[in-house]
Phi, psi and omega in degrees: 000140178236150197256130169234115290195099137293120148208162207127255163182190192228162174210116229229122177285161181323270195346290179333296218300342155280325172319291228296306199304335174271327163272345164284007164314300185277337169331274204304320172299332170264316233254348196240020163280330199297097173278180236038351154328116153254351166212172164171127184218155194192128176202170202251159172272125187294023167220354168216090186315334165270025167257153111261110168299150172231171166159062151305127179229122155232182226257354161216170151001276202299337191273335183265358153314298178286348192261327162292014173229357196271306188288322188307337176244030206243173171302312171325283187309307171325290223261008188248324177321315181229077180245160192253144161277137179220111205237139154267085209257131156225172181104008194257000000 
């Protein structure tokens, strides 16, 4: 089994930024529910309020594979879908 590691941020334009700081709560609360999660963390940088750092490890393939399908229809994914990303994923 190989663990596999997201990290990297987001950029939640103004208009956005409350939606997004409220559902990303609950986001975040099923996801570290999820099993094979082993960490997920997503905060916002305290000197550019629109970055959010990410960063997940789960513990194979299958496990981030279901979180990435889990989010594709979740409240998360809807209100997210089109924000820009800049993600390192390794371990795939």
């Amino acid at each position: 089994m190989t663990k596999v590691t997201l990290k990297g941020h987001i950029i939640v334009p103004d208009l956005q930024l409350e939606q997004i700081k409220e559902a990303l709560a609950m986001h975040i609360e099923l996801t570290r529910q999820e099993k094979g999660c082993l960490l997920f963390e997503v905060t916002q940088d305290p000197n550019q309020i629109n970055k959010f750092h990410v960063y997940e490890e789960f513990v194979d393939q299958r496990s981030f594979d279901y979180h990435q399908e889990r989010i594709a229809e979740s409240d998360w994914g809807l209100v997210s879908k089109s924000l820009a990303r800049d993600y390192q994923i390794t371990g795939i």
